[in-house]
PyMOL Python script that loads the backbone (N, CA, C, O; Angstrom):
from pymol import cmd

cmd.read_pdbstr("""\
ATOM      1  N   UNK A   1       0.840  -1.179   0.000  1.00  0.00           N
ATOM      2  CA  UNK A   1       0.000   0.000   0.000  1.00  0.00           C
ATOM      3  C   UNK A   1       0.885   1.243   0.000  1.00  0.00           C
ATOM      4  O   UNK A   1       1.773   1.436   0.830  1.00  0.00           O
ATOM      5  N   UNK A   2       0.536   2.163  -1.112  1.00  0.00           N
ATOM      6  CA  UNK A   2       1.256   3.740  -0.820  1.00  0.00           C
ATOM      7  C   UNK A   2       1.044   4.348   0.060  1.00  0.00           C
ATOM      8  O   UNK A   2      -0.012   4.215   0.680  1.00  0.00           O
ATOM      9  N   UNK A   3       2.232   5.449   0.495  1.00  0.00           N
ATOM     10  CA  UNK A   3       2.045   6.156   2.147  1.00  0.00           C
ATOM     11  C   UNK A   3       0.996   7.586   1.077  1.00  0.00           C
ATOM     12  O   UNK A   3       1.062   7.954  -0.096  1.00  0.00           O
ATOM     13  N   UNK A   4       0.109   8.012   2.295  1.00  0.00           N
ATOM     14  CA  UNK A   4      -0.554   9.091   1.880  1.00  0.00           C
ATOM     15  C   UNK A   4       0.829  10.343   2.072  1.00  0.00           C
ATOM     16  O   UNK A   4       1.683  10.455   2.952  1.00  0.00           O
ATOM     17  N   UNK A   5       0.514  11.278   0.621  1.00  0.00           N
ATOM     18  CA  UNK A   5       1.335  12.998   0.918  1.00  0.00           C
ATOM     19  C   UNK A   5       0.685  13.054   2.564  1.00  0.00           C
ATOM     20  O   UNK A   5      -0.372  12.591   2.993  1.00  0.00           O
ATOM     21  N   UNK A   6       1.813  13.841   3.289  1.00  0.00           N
ATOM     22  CA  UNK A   6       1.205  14.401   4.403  1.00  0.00           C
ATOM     23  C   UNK A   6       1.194  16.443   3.744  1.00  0.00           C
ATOM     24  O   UNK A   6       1.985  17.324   3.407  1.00  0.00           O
ATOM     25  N   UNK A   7      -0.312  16.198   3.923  1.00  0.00           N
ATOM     26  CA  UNK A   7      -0.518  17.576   3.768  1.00  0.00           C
ATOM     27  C   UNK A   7      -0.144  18.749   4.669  1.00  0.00           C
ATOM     28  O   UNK A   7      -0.308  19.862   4.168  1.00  0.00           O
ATOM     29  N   UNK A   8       0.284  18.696   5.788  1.00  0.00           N
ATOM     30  CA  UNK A   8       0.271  19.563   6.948  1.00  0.00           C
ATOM     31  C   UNK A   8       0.922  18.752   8.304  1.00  0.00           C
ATOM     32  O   UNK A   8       0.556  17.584   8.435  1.00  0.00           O
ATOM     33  N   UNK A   9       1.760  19.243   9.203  1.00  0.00           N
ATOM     34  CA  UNK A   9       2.031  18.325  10.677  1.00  0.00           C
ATOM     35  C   UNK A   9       1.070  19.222  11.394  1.00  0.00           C
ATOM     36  O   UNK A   9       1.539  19.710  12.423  1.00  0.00           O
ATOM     37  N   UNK A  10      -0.091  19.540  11.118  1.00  0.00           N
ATOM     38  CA  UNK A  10      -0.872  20.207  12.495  1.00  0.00           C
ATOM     39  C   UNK A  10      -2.180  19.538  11.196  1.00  0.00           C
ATOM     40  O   UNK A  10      -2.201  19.137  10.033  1.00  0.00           O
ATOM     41  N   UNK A  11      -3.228  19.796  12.476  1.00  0.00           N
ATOM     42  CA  UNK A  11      -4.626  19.621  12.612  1.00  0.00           C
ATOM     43  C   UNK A  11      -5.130  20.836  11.727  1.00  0.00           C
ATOM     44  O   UNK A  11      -4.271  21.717  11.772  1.00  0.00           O
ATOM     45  N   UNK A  12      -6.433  21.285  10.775  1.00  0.00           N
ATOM     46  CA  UNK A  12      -7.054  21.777  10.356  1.00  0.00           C
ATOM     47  C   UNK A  12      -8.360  21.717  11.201  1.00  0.00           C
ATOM     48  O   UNK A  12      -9.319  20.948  11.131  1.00  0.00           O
ATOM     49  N   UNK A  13      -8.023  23.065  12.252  1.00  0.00           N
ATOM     50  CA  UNK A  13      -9.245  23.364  13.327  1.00  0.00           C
ATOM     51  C   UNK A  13     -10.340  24.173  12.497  1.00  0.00           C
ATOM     52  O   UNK A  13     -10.194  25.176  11.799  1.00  0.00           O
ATOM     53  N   UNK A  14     -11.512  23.409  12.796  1.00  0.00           N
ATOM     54  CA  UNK A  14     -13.203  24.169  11.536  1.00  0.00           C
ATOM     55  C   UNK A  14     -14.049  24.186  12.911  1.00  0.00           C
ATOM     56  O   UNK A  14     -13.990  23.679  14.032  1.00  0.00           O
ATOM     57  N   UNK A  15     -14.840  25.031  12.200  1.00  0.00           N
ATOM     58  CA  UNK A  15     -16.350  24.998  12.886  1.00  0.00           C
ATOM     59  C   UNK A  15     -16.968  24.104  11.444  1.00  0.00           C
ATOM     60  O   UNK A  15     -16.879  24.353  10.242  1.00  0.00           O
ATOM     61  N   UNK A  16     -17.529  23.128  12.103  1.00  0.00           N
ATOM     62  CA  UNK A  16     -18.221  22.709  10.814  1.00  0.00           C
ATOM     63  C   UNK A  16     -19.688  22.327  10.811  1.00  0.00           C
ATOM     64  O   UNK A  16     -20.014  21.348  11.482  1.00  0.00           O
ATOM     65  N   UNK A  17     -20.615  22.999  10.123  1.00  0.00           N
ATOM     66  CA  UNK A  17     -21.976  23.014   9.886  1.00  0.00           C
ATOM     67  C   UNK A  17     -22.544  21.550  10.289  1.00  0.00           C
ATOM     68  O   UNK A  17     -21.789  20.609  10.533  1.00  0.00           O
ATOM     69  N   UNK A  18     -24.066  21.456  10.335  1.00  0.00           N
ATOM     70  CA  UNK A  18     -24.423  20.318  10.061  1.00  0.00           C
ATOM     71  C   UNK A  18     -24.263  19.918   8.387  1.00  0.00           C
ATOM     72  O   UNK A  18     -24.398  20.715   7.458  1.00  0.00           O
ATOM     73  N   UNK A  19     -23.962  18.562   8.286  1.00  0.00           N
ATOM     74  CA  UNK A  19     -23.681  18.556   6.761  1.00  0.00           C
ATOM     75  C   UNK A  19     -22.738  16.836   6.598  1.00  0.00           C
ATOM     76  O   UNK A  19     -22.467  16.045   7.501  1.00  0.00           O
ATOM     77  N   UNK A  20     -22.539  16.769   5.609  1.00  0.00           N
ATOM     78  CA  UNK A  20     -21.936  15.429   4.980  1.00  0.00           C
ATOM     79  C   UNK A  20     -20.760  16.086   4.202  1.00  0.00           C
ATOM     80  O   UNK A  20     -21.002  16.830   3.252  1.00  0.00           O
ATOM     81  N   UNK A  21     -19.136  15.741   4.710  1.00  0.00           N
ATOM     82  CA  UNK A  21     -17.818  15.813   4.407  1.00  0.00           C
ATOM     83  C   UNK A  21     -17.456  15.069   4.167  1.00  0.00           C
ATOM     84  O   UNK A  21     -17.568  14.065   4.871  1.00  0.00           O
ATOM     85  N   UNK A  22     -16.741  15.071   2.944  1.00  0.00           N
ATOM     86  CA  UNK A  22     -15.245  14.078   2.580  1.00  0.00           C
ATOM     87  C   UNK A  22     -14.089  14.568   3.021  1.00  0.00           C
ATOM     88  O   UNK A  22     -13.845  15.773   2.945  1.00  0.00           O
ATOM     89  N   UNK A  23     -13.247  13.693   3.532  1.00  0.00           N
ATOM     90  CA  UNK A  23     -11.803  13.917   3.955  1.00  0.00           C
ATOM     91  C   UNK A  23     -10.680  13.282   3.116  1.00  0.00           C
ATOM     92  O   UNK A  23     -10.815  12.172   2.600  1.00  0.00           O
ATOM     93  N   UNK A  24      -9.454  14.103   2.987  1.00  0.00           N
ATOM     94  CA  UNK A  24      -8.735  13.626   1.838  1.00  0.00           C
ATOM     95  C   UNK A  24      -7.878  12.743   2.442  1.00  0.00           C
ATOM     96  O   UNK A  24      -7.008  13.314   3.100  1.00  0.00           O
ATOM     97  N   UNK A  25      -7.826  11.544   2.446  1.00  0.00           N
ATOM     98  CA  UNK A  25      -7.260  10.325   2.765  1.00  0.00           C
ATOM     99  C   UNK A  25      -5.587  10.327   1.583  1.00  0.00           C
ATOM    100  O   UNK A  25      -4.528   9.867   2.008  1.00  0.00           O
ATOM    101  N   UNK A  26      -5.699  10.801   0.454  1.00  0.00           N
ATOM    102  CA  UNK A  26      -4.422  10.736   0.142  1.00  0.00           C
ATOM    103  C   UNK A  26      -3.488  12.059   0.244  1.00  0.00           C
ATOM    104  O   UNK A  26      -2.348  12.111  -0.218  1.00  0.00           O
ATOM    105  N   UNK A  27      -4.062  12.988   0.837  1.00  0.00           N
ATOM    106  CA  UNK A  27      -3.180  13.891   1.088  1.00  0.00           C
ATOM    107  C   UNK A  27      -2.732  14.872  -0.386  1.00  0.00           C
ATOM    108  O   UNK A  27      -1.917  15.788  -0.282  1.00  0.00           O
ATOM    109  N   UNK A  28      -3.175  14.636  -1.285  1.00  0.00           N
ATOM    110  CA  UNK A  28      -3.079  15.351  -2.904  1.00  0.00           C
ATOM    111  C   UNK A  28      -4.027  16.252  -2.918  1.00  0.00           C
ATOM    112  O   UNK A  28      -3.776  16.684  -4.043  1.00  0.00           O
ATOM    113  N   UNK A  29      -5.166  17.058  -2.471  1.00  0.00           N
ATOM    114  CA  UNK A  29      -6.205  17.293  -2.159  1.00  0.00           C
ATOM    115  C   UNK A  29      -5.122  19.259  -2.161  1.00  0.00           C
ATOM    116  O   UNK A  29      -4.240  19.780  -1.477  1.00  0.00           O
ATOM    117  N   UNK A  30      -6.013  19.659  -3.441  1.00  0.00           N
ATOM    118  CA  UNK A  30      -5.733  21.336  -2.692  1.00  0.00           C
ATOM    119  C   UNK A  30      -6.778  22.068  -1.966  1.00  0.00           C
ATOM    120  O   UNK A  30      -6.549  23.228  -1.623  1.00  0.00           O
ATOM    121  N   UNK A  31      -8.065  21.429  -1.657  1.00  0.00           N
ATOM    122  CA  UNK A  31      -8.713  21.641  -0.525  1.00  0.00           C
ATOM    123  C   UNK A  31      -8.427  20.995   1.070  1.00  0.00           C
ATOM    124  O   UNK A  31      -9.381  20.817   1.827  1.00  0.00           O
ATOM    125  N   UNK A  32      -7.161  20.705   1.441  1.00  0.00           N
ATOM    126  CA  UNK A  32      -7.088  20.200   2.765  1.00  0.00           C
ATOM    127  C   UNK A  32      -7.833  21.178   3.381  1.00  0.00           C
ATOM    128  O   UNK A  32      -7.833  22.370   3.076  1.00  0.00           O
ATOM    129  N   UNK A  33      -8.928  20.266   4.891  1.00  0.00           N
ATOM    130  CA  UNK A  33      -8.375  18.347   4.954  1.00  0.00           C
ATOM    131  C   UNK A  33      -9.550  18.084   3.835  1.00  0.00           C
ATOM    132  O   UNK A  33      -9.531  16.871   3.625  1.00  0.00           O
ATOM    133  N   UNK A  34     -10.297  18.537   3.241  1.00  0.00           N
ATOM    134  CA  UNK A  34     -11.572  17.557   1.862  1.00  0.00           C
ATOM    135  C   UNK A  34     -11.134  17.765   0.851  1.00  0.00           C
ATOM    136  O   UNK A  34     -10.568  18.682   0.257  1.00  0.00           O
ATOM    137  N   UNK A  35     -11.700  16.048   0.566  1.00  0.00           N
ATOM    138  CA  UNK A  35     -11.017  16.068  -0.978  1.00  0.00           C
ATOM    139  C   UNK A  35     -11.982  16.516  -1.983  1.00  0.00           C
ATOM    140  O   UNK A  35     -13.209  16.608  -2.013  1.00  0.00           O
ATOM    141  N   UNK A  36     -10.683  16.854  -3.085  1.00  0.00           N
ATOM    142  CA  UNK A  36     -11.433  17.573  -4.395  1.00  0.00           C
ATOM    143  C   UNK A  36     -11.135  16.738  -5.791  1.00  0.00           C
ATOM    144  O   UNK A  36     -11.192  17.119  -6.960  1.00  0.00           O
ATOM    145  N   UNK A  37     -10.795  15.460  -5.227  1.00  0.00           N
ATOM    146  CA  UNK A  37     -11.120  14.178  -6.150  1.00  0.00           C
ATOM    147  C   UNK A  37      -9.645  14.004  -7.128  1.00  0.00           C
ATOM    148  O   UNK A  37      -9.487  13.260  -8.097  1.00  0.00           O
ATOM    149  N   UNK A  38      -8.684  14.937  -6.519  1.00  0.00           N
ATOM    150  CA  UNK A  38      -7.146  14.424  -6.747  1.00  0.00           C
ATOM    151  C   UNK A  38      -6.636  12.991  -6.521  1.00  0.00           C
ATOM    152  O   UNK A  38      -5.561  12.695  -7.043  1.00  0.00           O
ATOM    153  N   UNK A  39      -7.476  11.822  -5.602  1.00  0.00           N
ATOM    154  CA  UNK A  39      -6.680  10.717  -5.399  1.00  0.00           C
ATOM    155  C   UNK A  39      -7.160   9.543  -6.588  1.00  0.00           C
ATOM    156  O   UNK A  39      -6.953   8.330  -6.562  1.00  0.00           O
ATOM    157  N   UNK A  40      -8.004  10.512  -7.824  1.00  0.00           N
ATOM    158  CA  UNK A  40      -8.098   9.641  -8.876  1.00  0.00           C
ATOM    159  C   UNK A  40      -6.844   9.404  -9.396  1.00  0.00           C
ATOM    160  O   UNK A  40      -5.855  10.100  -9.629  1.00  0.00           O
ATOM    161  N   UNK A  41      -7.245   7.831  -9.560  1.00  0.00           N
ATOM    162  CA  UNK A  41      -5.814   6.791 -10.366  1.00  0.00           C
ATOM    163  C   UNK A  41      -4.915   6.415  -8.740  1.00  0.00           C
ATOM    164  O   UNK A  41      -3.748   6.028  -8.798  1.00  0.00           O
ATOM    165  N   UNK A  42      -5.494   6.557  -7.626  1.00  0.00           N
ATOM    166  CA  UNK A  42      -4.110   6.411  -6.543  1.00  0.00           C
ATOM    167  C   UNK A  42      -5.533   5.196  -5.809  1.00  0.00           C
ATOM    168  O   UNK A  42      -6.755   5.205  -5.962  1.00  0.00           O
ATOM    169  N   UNK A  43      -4.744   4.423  -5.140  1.00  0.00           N
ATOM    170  CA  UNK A  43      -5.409   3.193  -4.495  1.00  0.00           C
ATOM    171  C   UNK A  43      -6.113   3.913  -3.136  1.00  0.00           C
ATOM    172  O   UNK A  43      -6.718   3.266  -2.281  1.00  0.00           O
ATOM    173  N   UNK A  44      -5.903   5.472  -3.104  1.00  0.00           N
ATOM    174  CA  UNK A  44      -6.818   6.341  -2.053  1.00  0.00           C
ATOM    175  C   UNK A  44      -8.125   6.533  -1.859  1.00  0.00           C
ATOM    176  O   UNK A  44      -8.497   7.015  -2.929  1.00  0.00           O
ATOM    177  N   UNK A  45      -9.304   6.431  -0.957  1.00  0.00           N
ATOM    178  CA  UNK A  45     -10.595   6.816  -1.178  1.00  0.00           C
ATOM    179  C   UNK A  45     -10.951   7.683  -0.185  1.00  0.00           C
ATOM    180  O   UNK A  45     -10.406   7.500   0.903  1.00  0.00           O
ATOM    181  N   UNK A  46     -11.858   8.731  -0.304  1.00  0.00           N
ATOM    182  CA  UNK A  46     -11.727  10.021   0.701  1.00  0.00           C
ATOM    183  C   UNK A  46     -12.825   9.046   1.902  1.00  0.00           C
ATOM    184  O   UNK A  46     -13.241   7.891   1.804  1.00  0.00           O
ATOM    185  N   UNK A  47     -12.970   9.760   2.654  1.00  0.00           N
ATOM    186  CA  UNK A  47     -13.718   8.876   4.054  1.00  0.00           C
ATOM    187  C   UNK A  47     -14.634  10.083   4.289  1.00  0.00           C
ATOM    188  O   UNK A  47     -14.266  11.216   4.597  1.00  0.00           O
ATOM    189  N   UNK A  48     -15.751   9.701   4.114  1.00  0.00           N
ATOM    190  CA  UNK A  48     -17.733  10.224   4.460  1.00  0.00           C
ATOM    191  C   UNK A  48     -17.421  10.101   5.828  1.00  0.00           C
ATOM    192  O   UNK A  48     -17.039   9.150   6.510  1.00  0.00           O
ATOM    193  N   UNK A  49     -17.804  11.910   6.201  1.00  0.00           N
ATOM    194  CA  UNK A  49     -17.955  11.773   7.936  1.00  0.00           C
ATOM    195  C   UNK A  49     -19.449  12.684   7.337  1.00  0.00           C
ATOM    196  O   UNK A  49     -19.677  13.180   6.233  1.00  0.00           O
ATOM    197  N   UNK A  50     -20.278  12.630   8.593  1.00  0.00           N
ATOM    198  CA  UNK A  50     -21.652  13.476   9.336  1.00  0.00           C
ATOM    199  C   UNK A  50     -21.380  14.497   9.961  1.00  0.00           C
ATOM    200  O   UNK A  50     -20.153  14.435  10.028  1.00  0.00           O
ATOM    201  N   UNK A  51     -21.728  15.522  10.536  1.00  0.00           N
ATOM    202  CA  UNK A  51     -21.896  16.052  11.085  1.00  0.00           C
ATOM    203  C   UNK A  51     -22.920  16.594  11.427  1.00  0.00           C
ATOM    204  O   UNK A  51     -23.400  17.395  10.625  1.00  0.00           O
ATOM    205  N   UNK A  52     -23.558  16.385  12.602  1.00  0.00           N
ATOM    206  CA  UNK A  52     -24.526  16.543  13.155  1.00  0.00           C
ATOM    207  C   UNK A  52     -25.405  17.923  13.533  1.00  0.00           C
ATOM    208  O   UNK A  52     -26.468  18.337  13.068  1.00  0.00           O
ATOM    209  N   UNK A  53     -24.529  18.456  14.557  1.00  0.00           N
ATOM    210  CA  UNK A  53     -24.827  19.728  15.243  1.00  0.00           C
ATOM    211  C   UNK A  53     -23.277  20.064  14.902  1.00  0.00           C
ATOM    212  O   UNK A  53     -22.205  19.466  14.807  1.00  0.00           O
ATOM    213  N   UNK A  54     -23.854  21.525  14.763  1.00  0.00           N
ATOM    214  CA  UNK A  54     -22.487  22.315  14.606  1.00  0.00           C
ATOM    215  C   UNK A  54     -21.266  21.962  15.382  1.00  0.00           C
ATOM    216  O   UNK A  54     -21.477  20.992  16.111  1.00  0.00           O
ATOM    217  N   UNK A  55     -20.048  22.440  15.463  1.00  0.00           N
ATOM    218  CA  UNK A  55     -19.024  21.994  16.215  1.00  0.00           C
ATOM    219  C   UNK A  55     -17.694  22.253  15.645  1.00  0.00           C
ATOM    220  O   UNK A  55     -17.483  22.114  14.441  1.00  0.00           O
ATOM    221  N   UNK A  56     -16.698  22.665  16.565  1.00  0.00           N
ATOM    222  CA  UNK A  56     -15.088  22.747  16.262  1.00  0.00           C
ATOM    223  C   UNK A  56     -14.779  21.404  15.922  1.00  0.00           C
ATOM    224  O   UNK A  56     -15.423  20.515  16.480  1.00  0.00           O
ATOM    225  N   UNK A  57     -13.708  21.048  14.920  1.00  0.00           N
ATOM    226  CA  UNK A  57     -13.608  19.580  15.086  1.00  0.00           C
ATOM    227  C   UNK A  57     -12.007  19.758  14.336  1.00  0.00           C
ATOM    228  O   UNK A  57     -11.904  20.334  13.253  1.00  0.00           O
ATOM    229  N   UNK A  58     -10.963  19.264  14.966  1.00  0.00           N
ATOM    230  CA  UNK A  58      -9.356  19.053  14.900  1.00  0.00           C
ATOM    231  C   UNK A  58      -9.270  17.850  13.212  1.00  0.00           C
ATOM    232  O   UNK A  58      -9.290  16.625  13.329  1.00  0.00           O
ATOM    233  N   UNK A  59      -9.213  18.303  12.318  1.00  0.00           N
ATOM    234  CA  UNK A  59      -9.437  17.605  11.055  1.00  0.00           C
ATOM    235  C   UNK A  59      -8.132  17.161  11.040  1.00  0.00           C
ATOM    236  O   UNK A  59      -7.350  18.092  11.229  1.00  0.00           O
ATOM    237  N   UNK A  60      -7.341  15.558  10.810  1.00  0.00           N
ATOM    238  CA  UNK A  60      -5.706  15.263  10.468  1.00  0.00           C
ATOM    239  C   UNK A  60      -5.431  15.705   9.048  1.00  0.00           C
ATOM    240  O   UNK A  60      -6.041  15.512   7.996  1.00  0.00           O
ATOM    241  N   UNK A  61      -4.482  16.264   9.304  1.00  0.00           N
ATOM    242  CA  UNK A  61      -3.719  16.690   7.809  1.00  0.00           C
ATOM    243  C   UNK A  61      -2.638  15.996   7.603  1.00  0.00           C
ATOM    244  O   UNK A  61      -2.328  15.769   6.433  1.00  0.00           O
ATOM    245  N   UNK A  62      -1.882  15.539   8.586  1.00  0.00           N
ATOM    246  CA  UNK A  62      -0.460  14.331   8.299  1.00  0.00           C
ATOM    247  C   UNK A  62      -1.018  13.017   7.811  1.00  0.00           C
ATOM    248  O   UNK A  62      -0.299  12.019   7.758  1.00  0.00           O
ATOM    249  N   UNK A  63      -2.308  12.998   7.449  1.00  0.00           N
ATOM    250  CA  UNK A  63      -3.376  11.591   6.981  1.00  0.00           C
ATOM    251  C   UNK A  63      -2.365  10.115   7.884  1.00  0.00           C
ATOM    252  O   UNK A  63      -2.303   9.011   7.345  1.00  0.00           O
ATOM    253  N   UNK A  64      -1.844  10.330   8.923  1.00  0.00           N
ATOM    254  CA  UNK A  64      -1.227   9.528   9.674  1.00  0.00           C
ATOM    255  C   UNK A  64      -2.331   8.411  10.712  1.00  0.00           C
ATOM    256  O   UNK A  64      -2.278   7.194  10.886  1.00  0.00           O
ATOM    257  N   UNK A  65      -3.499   9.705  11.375  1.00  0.00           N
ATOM    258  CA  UNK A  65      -3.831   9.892  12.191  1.00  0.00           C
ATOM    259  C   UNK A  65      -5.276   8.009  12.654  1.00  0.00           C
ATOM    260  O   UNK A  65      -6.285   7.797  11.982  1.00  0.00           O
ATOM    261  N   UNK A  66      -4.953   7.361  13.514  1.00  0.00           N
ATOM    262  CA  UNK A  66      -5.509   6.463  13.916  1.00  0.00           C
ATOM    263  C   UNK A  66      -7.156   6.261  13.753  1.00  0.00           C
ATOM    264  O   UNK A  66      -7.782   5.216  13.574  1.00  0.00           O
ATOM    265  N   UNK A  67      -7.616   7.571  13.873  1.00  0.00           N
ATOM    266  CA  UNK A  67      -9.002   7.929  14.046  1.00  0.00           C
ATOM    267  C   UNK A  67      -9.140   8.836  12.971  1.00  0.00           C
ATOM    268  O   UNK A  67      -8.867  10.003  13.253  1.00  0.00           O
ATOM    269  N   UNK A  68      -9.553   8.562  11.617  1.00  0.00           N
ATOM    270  CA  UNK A  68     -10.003   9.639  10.246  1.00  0.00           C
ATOM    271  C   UNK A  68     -11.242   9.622  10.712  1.00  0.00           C
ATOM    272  O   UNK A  68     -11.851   8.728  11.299  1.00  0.00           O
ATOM    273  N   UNK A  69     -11.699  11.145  10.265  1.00  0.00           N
ATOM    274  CA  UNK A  69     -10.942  11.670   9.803  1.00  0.00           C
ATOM    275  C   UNK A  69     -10.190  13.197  11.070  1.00  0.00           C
ATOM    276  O   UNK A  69      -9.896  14.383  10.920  1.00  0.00           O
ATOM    277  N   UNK A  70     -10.179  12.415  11.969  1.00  0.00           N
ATOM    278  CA  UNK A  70      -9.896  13.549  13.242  1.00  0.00           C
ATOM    279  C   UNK A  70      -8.445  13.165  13.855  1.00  0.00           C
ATOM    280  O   UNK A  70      -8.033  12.019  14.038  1.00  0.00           O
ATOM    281  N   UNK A  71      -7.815  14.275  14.110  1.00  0.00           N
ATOM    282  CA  UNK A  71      -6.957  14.560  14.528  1.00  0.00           C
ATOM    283  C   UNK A  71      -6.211  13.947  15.996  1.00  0.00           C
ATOM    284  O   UNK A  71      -6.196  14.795  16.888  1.00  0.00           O
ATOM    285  N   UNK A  72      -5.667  12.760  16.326  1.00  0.00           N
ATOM    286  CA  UNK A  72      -4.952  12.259  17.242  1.00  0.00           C
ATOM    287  C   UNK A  72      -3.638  12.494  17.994  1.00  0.00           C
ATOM    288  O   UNK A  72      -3.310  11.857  18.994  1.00  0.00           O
ATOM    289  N   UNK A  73      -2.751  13.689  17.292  1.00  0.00           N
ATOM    290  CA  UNK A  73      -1.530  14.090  17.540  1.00  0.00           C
ATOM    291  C   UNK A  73      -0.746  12.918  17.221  1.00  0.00           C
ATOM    292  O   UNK A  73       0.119  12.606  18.040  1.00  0.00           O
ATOM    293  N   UNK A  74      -0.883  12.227  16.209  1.00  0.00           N
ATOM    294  CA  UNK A  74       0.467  11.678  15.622  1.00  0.00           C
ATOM    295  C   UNK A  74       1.266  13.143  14.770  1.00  0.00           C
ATOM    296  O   UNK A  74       2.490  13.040  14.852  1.00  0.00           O
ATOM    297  N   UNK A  75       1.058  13.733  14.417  1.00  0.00           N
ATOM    298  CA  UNK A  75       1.563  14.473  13.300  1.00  0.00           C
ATOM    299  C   UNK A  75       3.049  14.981  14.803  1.00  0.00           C
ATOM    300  O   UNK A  75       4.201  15.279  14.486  1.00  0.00           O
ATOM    301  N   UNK A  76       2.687  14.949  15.869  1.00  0.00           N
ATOM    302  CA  UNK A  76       4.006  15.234  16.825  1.00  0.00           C
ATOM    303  C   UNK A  76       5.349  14.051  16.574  1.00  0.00           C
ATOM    304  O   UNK A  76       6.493  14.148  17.017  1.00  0.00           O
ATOM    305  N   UNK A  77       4.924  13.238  15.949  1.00  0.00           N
ATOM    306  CA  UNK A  77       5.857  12.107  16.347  1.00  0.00           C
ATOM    307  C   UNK A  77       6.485  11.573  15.177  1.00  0.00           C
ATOM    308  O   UNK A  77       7.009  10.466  15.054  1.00  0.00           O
ATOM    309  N   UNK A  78       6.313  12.975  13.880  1.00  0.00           N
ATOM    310  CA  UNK A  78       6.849  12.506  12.507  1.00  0.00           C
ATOM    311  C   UNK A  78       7.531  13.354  12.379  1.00  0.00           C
ATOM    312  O   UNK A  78       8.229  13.438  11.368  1.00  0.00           O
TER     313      UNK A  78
END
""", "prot")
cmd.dss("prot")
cmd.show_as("cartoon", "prot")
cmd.util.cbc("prot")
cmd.orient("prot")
C-alpha cells in the first residue's frame, strides 16, 4: 500500500456546519483536509464523515492519524 502525501504536521481546526464531508485520505487534495477528487488513479478513497450539530472539530492533515478523519496528535511524532 502507498504512504498518503502528508498535507500539513498540524490539525485543520473548523467549525463545521451540520452537513456530509469528505476527507482527503491521500493527502493530494488542494482543498485540505476535503477532498477535491485528486486521489483519482491512486489506491486512495476520501472517508464520508456526518456532522450533526455544529461543532469545532481538529481535522488530520499528516493523513497519519488512527481515528479519520480527526486529529490524534500523531503528526508530533513525525
Amino acid at each position: 500500500m502507498s504512504e498518503p502525501v502528508i498535507a500539513a504536521r498540524k490539525p485543520a481546526v473548523l467549525t463545521l456546519a451540520p452537513n456530509t464531508y469528505y476527507w482527503c485520505r491521500c493527502g493530494r487534495s488542494k482543498n485540505q483536509p476535503f477532498c477535491d477528487g485528486s486521489h483519482k488513479g491512486t489506491e486512495f478513497k476520501p472517508v464520508r464523515f456526518v456532522i450533526e450539530v455544529e461543532r469545532r472539530a481538529a481535522l488530520c492533515q499528516c493523513k497519519q492519524t488512527g481515528n479519520p478523519p480527526f486529529c490524534d496528535g500523531t503528526h508530533t511524532r513525525l
